[in-house]
N, C-alpha and C positions, 0 to 999 in steps of 0.2 A: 276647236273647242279650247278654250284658256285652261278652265278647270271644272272635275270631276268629282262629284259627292258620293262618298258610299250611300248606297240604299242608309242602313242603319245608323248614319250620321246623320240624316236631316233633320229636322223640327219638327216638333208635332204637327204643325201647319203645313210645312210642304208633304208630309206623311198621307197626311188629309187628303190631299191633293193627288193622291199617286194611289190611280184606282187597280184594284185588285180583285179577280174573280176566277174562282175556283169552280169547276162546273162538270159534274155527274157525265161523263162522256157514254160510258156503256157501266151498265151492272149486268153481275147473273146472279143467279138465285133469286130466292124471296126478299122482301123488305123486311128488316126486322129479323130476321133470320141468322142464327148462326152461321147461318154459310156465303150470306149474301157478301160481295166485295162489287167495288166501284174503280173504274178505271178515271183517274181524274186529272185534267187539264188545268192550266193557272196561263193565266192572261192578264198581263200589267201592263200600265198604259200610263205615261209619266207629264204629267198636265202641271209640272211645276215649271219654271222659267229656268232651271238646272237641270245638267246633265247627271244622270246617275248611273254608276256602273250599280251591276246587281252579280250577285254570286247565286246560282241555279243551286250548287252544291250547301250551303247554308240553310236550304227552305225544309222547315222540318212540322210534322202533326202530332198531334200529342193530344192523348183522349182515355187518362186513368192510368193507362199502361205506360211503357218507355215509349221512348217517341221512333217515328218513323223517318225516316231520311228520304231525301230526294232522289226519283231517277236518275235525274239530272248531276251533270257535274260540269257546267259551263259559265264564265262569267262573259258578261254582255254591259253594252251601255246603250241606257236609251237619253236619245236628245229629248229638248221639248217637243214635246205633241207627238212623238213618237209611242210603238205600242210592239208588243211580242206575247207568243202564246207559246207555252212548251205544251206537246202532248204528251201524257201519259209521264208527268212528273210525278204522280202516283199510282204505277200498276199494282190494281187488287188492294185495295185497301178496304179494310174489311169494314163490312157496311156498317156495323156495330158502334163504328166511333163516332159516326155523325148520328146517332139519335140523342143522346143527351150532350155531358160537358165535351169540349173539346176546343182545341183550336189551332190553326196553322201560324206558325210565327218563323220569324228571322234571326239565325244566329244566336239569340237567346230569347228566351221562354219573353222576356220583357216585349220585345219588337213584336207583339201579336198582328197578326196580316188579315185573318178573318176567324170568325168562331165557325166550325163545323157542324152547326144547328140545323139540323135540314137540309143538309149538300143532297143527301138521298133521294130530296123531291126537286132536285134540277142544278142549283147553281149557290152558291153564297160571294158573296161581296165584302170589300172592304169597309161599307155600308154597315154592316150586319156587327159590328163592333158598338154602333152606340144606341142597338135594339136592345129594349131593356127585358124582354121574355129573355134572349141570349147571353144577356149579361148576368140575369138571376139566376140560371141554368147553372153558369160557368162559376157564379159566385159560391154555390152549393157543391160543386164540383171539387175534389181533391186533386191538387197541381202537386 
């Protein structure tokens, strides 16, 4: 490998390109519920023609309250067409943040990775950034 791109340096376009999905592993409790939390997975998949290191310890969520930090504390590179899933990058994250605003982002609150709009009914995506019900949500939302 010549050269390596931090995640947070690239371009909106290879950003685009470097899919992203966060997904509901296990919950307990009720939906909706004060007490319900979500054990939650993140699995990146780097479909840009660069290599990108990424920093595990940088991935943070944030939904109203102070944000939550990663389990993780590892940095990784993925080649082109390569792919890594961390589990349990968030044990117990309380269910509450994914029914309205939120979102998981990199390093700074700017590098937003996915909105947390429904993580509680399975999975959200990097996708899910130019869903306009999630972006109206997020818009209404106090960051």
């Amino acid at each position: 490998m010549k050269k390596i791109t931090e995640y947070n340096h690239l371009s909106s376009d290879d950003k685009r390109l470097v899919t992203i999905v966060f997904r509901n592993a296990r919950s307990t409790g009720v939906v909706g519920g004060g007490g319900q939390t979500l054990d939650v997975d993140m699995k990146i998949k780097n479909n840009t023609k660069k290599a990108i290191r990424f920093d595990s310890s940088k991935v943070r969520v944030t939904a109203g309250g102070p944000p939550m930090k990663s389990a993780y504390n590892k940095k990784f590179v993925l080649v082109p067409g390569a792919s890594k899933t961390l589990t349990s990058i968030f044990p117990r994250l309380p269910g509450q943040m994914t029914v309205g605003a939120g979102y998981f982002y990199y390093d700074q609150k700017k590098y937003k990775m996915t909105y947390t709009y429904l993580l509680f009914n399975g999975h959200v995506t990097s996708k899910n950034l130019f869903d306009v019900v999630a972006q109206e949500i997020n818009g209404k939302g106090k960051r």
